[in-house]
C-alpha positions in Angstrom: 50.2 -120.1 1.2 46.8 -120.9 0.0 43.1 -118.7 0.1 41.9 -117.2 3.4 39.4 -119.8 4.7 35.8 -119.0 4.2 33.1 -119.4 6.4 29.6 -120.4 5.6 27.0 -117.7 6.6 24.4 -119.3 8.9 20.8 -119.3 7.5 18.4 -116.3 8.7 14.8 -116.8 7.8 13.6 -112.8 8.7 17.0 -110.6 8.0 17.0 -109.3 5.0 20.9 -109.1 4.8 22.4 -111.0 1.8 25.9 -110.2 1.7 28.0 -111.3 4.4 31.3 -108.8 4.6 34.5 -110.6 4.8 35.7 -109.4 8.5 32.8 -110.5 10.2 33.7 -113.4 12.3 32.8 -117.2 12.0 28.9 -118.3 12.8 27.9 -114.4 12.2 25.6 -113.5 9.7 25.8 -109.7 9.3 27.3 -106.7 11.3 23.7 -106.4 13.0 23.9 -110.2 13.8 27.6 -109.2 15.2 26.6 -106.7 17.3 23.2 -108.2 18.4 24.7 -111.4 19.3 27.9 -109.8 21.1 26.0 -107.6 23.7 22.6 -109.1 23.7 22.7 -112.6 23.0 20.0 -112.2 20.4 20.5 -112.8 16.4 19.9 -110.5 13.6 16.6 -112.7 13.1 15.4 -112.3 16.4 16.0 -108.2 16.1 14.5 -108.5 12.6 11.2 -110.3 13.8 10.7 -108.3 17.2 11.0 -105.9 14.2 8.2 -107.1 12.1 5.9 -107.5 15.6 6.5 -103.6 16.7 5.4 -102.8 12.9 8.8 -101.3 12.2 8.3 -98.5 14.6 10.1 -97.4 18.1 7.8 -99.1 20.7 7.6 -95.8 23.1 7.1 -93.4 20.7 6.1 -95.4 17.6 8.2 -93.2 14.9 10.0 -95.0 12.7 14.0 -95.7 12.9 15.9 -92.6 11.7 19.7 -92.8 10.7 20.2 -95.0 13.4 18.6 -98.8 13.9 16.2 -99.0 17.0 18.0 -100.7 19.9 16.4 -103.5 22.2 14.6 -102.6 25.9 15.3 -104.9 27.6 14.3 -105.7 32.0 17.3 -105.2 34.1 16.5 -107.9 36.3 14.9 -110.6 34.2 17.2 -109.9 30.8 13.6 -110.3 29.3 13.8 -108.2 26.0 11.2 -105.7 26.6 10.8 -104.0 22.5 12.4 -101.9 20.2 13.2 -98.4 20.2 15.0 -95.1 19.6 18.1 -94.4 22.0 16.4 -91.5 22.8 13.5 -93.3 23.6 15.3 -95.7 25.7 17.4 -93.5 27.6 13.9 -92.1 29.0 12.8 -95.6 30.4 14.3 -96.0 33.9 13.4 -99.0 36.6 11.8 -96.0 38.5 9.3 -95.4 35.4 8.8 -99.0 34.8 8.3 -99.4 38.6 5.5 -97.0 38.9 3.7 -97.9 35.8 3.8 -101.7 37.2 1.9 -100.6 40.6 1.1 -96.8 40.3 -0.5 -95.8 43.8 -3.9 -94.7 42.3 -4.8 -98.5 41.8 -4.4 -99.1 45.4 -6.5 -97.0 46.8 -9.6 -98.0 49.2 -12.5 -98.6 47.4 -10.4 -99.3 43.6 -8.7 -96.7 41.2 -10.0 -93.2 40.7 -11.6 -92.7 37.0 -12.0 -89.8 35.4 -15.6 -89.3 34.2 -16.3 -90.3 30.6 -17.1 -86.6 29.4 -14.2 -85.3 31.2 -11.9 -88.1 29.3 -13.4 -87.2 25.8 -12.8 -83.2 26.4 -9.5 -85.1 27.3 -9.3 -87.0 24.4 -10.3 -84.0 22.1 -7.9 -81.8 23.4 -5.1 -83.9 22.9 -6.4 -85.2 19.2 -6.3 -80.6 18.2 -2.9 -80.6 19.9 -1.4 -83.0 17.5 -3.3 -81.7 14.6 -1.4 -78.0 15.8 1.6 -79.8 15.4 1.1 -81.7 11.9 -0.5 -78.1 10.9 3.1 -76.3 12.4 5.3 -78.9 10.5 3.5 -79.2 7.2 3.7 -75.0 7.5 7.5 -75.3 8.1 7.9 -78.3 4.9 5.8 -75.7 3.1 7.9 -73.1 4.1 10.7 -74.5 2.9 9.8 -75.5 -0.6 9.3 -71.6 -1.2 6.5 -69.7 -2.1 3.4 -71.9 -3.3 1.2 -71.2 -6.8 -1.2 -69.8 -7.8 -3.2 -72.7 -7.5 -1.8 -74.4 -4.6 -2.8 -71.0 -2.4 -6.3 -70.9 -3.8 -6.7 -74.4 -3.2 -5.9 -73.8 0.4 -8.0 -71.0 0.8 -10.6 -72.7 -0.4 -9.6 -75.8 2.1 -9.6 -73.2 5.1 -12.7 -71.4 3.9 -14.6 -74.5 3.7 -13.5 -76.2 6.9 -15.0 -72.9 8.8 -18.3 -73.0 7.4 -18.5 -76.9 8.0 -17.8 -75.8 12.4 -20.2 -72.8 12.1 
């Protein structure tokens, strides 16, 4: 009885996995080529560069991956690989959605799509750009919150901060 046969890895030009584990299969690269490769029929490279493409964030929500790696969109029909994302994310994405964003009824009105008017889409703008400054403001509150009480000097310095930013709106 001799040595368990070896495989050779196959070459991957974007994945940045070096060490191929010893159960993988023949002709896989890494676990993420496995699995890739066994329900998509894509390799680890190809995730790896959609990757790169998408910037390294989920392409509906454009967070970054958590615990979890981002898992391919892909068309129903076609097979076409649509991006990246969060399960979450994906589980959100239905052919009705994709449907109605492909041929909403507004653009086929008489006379072309209905616009809204350029002031009404920058109060539009602005009221969505101080929502999502709330938000930051609510979560670096709660980080802030839960590294315990601040100094001295981190409080005046925020004061001042806050003091400052309501003299600059006045």
């Amino acid at each position: 009885m001799g040595e368990k046969a070896t495989h050779p890895t196959p070459a991957r030009r974007f994945c940045p996995n070096t060490d191929r584990p010893a159960w993988l299969l023949s002709g896989k690269h890494c676990p993420l080529d496995h699995a890739m490769r066994a329900t998509y029929g894509v390799t680890c490279d190809d995730y790896h560069r959609l990757l790169n493409a998408q910037g390294g964030l989920c392409a509906v929500c454009g967070l970054p991956p958590g615990a979890w790696r981002l898992v391919p969109d892909h068309d129903h029909t076609t097979g076409a690989i649509r991006g990246l994302c969060h399960h979450r994310c994906q589980r959100w994405i239905t052919t009705a959605v994709v449907a109605y964003l492909a041929d909403p009824p507004g653009y086929g009105l008489a006379g072309g799509a209905l616009q809204v008017p350029p002031a009404k889409l920058r109060r539009l703008e602005e009221r969505d750009r101080a929502k999502r400054r709330r938000a930051q403001a609510r979560r670096v509150g709660r980080q802030q919150a839960k590294a315990g009480p601040p100094t001295d000097e981190t409080f005046a310095a925020r004061v001042a901060a806050a003091l400052e930013q309501t003299t600059e709106k006045e």
